[in-house]
N, CA, C and O atoms as a MOPAC input file, in Angstrom:
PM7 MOZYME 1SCF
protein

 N     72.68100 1   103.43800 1    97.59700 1
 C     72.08700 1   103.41400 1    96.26700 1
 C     70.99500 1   104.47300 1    96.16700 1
 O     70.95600 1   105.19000 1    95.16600 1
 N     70.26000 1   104.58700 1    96.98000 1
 C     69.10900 1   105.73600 1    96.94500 1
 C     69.52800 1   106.81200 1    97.04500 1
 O     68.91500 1   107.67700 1    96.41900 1
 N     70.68700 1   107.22000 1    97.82700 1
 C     71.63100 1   109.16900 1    97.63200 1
 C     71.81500 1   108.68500 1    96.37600 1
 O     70.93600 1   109.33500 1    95.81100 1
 N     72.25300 1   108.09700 1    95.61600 1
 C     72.81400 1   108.31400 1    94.32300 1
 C     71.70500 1   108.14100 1    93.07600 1
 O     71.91800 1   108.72300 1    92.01300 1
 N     70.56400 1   107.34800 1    93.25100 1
 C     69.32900 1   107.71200 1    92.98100 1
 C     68.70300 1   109.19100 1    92.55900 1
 O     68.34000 1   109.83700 1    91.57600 1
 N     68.83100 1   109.26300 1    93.95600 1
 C     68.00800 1   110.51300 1    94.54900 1
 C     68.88200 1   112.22400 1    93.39600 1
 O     68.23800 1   113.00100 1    92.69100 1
 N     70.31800 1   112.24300 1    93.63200 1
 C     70.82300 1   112.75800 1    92.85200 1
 C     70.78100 1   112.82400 1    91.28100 1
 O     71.03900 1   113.77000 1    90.53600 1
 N     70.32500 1   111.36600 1    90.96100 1
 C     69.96200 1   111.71000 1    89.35500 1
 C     68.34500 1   112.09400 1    89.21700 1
 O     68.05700 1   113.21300 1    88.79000 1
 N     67.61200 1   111.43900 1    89.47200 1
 C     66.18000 1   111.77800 1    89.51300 1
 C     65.15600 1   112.55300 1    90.18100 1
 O     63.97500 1   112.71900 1    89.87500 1
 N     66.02700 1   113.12400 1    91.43000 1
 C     65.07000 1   113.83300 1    92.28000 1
 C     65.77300 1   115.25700 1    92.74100 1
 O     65.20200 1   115.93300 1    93.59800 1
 N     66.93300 1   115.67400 1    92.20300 1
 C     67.52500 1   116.72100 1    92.20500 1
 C     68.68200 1   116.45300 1    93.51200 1
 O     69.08500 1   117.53600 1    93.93900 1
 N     69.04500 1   115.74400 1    93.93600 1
 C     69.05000 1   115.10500 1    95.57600 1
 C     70.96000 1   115.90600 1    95.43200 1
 O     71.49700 1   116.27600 1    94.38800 1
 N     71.65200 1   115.95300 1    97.07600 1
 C     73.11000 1   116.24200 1    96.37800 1
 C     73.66300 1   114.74400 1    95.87800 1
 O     73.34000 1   113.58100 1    96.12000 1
 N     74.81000 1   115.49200 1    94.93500 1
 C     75.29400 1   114.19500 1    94.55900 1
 C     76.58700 1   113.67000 1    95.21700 1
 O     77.29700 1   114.46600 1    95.83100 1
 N     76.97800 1   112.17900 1    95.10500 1
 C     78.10100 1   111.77200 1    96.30300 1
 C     79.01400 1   112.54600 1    95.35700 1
 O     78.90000 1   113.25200 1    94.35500 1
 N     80.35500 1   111.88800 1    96.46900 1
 C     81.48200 1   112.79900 1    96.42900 1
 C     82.28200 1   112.04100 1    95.06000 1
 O     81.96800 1   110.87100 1    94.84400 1
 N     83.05400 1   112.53600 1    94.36600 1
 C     84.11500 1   111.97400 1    93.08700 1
 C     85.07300 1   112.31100 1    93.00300 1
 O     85.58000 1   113.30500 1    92.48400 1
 N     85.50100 1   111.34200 1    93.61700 1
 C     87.38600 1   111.24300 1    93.48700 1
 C     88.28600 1   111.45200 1    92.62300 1
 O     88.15600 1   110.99300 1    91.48900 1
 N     89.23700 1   112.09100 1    92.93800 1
 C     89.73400 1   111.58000 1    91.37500 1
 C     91.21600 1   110.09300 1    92.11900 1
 O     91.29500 1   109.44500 1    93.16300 1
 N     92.22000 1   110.20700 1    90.64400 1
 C     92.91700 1   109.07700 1    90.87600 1
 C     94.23100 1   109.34600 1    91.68200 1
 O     95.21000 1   110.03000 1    91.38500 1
 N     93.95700 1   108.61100 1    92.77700 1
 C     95.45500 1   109.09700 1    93.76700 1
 C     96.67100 1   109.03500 1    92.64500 1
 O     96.79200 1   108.51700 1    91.53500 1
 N     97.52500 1   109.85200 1    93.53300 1
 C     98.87800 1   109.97100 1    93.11700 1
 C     99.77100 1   109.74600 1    94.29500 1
 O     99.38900 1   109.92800 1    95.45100 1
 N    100.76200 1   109.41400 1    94.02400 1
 C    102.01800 1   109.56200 1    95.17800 1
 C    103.02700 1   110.29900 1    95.00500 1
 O    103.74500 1   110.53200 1    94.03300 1
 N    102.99500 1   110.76700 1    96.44000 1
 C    103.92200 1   112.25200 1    96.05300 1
 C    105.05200 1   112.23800 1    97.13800 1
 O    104.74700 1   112.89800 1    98.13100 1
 N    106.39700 1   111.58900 1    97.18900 1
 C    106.88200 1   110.91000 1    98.49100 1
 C    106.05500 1   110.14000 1    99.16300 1
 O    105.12700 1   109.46400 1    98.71800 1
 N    106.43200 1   110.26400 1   100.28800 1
 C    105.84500 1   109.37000 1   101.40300 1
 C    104.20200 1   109.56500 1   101.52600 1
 O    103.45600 1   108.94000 1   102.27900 1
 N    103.88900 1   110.47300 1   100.69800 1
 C    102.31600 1   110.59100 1   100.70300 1
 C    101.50200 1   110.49500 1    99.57500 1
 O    101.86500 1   110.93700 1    98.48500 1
 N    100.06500 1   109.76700 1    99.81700 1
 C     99.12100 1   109.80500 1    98.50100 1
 C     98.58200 1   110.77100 1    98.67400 1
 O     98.57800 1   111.34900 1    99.76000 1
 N     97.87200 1   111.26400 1    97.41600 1
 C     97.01500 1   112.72900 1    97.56700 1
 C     95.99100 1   112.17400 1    96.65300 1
 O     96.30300 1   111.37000 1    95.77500 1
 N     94.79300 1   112.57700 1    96.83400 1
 C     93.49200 1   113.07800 1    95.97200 1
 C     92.54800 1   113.76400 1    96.12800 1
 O     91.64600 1   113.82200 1    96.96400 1
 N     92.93700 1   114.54300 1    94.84300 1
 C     91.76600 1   115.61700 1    94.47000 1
 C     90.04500 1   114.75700 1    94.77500 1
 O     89.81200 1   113.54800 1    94.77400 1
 N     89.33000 1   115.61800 1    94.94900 1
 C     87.72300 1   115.56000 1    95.17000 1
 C     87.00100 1   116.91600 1    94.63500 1
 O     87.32800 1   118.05200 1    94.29000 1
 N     85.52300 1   115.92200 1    94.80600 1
 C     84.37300 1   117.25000 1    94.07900 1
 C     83.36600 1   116.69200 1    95.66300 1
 O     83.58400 1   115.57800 1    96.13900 1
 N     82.67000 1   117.32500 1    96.08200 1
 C     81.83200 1   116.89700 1    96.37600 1
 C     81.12700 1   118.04300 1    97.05200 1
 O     81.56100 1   118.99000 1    97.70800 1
 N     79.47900 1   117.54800 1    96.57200 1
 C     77.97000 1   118.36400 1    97.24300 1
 C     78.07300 1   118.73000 1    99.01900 1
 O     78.20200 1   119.68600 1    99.78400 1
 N     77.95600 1   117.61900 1    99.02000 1
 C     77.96300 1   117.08200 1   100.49900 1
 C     79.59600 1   117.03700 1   101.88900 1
 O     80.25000 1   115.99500 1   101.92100 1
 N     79.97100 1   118.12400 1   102.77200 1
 C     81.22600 1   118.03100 1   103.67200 1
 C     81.54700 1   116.57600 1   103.76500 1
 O     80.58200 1   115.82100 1   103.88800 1
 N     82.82000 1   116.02500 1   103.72500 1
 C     83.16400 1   114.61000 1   104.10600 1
 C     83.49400 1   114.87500 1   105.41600 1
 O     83.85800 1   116.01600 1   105.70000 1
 N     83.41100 1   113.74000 1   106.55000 1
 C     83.67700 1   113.88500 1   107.54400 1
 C     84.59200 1   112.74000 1   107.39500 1
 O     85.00300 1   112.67200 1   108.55400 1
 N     85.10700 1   111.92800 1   106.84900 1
 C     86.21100 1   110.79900 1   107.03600 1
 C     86.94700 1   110.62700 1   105.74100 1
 O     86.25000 1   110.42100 1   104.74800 1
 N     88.14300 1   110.67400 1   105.60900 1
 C     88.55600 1   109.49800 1   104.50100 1
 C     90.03700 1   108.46700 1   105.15600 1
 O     90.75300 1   108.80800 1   106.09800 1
 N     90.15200 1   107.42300 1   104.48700 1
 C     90.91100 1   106.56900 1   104.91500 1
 C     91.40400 1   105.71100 1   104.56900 1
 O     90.67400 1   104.72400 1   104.66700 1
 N     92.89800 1   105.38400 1   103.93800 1
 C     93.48100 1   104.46400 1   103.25100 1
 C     93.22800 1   102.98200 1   103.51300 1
 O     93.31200 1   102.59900 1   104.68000 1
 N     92.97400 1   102.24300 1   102.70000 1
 C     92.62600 1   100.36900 1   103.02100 1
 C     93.59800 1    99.91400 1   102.07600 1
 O     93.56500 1   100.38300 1   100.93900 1
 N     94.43800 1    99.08500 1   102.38200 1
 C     95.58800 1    98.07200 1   101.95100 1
 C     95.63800 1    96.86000 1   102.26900 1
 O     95.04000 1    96.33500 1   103.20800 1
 N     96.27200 1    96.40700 1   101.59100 1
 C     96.59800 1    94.60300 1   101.80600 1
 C     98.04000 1    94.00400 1   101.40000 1
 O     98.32800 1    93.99600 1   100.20300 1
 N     98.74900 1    93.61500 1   102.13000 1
 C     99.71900 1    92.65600 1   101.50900 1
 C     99.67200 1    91.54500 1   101.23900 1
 O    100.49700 1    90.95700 1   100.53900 1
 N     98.62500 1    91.03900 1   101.78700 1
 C     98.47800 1    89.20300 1   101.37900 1
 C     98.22500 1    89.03200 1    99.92000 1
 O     98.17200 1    89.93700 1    99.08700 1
 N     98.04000 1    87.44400 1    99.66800 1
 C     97.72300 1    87.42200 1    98.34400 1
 C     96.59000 1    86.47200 1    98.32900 1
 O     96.11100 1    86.25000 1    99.44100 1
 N     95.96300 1    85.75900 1    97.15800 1
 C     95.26800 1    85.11800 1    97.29000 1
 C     93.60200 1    85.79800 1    96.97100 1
 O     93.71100 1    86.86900 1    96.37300 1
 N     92.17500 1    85.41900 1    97.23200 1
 C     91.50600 1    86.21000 1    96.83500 1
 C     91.34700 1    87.53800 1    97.86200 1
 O     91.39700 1    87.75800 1    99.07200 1
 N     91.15800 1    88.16700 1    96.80400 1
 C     91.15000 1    89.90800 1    97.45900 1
 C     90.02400 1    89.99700 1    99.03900 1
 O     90.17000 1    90.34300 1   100.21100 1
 N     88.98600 1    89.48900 1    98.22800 1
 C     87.44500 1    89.14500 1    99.30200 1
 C     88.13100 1    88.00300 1   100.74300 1
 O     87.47100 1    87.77900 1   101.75800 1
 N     89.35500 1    87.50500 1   100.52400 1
 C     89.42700 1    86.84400 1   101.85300 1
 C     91.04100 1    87.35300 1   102.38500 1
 O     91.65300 1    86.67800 1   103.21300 1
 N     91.53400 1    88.43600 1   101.87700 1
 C     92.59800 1    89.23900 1   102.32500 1
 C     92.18600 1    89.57500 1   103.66200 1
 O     91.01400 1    89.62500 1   104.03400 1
 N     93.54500 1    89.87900 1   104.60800 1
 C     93.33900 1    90.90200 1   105.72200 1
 C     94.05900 1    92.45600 1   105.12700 1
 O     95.11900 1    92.77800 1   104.59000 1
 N     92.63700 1    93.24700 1   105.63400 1
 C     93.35600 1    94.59100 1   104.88500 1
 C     93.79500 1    95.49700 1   106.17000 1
 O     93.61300 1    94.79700 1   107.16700 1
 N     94.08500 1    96.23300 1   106.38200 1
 C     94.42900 1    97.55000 1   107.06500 1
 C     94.15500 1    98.50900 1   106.70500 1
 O     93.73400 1    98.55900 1   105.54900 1
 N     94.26100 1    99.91300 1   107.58900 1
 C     93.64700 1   101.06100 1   107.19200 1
 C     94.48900 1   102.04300 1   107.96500 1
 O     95.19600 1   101.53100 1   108.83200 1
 N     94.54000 1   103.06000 1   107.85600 1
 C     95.41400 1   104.08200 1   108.16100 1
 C     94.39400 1   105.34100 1   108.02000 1
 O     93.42100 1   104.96700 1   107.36300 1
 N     94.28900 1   106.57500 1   108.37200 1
 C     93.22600 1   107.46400 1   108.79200 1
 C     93.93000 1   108.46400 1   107.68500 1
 O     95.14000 1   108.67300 1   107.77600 1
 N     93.25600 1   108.99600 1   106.77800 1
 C     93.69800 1   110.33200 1   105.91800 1
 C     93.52600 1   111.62400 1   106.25300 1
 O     92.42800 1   111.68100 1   106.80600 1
 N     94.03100 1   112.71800 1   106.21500 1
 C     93.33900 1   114.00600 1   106.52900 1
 C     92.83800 1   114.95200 1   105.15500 1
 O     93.31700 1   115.03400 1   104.02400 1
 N     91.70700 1   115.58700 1   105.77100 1
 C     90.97500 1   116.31900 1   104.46000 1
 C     91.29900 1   117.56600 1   104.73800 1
 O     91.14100 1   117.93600 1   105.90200 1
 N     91.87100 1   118.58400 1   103.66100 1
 C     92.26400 1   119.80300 1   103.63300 1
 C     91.92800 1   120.60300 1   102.08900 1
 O     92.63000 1   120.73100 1   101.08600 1
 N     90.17200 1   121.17800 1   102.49200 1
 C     90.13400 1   121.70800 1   101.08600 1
 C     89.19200 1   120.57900 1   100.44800 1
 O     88.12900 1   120.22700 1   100.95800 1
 N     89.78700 1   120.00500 1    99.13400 1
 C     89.08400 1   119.39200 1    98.17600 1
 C     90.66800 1   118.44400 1    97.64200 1
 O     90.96200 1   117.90800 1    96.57300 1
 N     91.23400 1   118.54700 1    98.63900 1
 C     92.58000 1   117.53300 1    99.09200 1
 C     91.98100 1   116.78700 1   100.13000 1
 O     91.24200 1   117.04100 1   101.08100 1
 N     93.05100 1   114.83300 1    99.19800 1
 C     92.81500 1   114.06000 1   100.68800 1
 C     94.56700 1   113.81700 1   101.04900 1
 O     95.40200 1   113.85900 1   100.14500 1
 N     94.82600 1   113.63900 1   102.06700 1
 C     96.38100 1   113.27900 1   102.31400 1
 C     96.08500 1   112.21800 1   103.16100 1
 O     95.26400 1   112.20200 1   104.07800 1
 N     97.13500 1   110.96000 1   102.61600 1
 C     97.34500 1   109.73700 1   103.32500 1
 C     98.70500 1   109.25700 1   103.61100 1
 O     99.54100 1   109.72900 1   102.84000 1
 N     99.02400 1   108.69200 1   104.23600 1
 C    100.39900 1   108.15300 1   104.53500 1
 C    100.42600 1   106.82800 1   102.94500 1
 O     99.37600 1   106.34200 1   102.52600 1
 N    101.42000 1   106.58600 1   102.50200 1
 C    102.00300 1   105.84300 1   101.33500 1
 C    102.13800 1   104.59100 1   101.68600 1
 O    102.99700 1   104.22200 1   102.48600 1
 N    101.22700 1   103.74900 1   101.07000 1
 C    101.27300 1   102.31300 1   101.79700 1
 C    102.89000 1   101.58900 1   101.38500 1
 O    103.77200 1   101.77900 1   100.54700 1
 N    102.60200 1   100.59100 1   102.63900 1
 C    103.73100 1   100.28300 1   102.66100 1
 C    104.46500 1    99.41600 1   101.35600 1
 O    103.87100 1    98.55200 1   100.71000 1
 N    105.69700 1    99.78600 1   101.15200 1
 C    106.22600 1    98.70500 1    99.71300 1
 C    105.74200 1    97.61100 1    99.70800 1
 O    105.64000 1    97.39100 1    98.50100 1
 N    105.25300 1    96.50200 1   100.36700 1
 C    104.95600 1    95.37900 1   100.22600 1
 C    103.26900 1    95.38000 1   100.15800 1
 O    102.67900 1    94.30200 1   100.23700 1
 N    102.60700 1    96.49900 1   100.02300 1
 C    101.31200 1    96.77000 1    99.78900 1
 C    101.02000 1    96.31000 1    98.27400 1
 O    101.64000 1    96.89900 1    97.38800 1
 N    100.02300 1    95.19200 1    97.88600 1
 C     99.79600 1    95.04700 1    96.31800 1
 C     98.78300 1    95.68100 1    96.06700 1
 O     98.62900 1    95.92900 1    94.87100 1
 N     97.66700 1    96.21100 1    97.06700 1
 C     96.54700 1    96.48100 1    96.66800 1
 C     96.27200 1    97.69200 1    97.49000 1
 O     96.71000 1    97.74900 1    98.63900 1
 N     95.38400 1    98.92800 1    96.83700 1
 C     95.24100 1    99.68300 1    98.29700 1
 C     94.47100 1   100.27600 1    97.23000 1
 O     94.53300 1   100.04000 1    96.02300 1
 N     93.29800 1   101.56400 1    98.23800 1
 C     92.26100 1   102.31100 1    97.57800 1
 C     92.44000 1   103.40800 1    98.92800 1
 O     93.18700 1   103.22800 1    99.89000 1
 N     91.60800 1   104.48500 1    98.71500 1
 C     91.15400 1   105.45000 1    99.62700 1
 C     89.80800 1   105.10900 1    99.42100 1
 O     89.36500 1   104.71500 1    98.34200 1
 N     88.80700 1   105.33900 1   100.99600 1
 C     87.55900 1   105.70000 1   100.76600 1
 C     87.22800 1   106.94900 1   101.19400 1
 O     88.11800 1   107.39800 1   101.91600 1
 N     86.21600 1   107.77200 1   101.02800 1
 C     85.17500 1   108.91500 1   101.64200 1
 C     84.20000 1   108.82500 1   101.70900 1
 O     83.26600 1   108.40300 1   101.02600 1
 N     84.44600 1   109.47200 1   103.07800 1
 C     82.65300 1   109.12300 1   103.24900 1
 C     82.09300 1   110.96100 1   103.59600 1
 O     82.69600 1   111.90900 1   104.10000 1
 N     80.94200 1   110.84200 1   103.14100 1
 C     80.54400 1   112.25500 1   103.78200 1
 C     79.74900 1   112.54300 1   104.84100 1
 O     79.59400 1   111.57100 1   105.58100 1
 N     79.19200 1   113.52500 1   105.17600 1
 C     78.27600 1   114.06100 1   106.62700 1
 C     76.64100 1   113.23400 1   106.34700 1
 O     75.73000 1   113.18300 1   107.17400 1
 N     76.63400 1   112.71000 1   105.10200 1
 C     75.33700 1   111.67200 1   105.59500 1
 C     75.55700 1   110.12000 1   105.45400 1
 O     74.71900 1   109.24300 1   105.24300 1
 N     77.29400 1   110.00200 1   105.67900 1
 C     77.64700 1   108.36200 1   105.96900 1
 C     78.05500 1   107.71800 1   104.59100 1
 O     78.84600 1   106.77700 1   104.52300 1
 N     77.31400 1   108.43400 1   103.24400 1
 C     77.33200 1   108.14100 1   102.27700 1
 C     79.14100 1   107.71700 1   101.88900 1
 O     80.07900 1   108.45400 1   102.19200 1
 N     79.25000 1   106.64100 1   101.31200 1
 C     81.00800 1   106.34600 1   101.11700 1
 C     81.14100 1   106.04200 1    99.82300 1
 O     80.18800 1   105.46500 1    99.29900 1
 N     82.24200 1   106.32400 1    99.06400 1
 C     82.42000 1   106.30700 1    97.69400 1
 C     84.39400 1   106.00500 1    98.07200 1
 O     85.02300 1   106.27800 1    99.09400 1
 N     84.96700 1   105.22600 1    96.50000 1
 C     86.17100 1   105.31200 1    97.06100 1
 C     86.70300 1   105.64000 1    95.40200 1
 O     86.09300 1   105.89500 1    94.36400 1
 N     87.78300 1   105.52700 1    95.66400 1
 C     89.28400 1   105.93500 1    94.24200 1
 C     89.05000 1   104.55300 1    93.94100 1
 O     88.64900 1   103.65700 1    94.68500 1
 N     89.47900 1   104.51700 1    92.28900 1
 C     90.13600 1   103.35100 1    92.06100 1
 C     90.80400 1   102.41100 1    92.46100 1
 O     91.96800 1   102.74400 1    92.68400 1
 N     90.61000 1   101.50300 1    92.62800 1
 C     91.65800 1   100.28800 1    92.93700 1
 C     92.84000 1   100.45400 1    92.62500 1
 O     93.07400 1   100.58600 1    91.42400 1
 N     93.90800 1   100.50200 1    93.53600 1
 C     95.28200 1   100.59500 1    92.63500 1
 C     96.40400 1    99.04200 1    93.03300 1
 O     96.73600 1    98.61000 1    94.13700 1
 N     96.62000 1    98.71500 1    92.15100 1
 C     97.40500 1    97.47400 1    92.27900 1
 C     98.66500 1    97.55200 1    92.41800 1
 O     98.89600 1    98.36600 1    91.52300 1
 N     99.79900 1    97.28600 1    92.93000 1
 C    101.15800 1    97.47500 1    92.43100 1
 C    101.72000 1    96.12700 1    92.39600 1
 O    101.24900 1    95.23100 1    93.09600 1
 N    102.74400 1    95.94300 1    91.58100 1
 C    103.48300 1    94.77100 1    91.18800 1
 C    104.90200 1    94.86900 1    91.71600 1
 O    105.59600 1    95.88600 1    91.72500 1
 N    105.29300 1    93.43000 1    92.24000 1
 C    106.61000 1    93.69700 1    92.48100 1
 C    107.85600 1    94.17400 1    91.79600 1
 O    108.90700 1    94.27900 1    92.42800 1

């Protein structure tokens, strides 16, 4: 909360902004802006159901190329999944929630 603070009121950099994955075959992609180098991003999914907050999720490791993220395509039975990033001061921001229906 205070990097993102700090960015409106104190000139500070600002976090990173995703835009909205896409799937492109077997892979998600998203565009980014960001002040600050990311040093991680990384797909989180769930197949269970029930509340989201007591799901078991999984994660899969993305690679950053550019102001591209590339992830492996969660699996068909995935209802829920997001990307996060994080950058070189830990700071983490993620994509939209994306839901899919059977």
């Amino acid at each position: 909360i205070g990097l993102f603070i700090d960015s409106k009121c104190r000139g500070g950099k600002s976090l990173a902004s995703p835009g909205n994955p896409t799937i492109d075959g077997e892979r998600v992609r998203v565009e980014f802006t960001s002040a600050v180098p990311l040093k991680e991003a990384t797909l989180h999914f769930t197949t269970d159901t029930g509340l989201r907050s007591k799901r078991e999720w999984q994660s899969a490791a993305a690679t950053i190329d550019g102001n591209t993220i590339t992830a492996p395509r969660p699996p068909a039975e995935a209802n829920t999944w997001f990307i996060s990033l994080t950058d070189e001061r830990g700071a983490m921001v993620t994509t939209p929630v994306q839901f899919s229906t059977p």
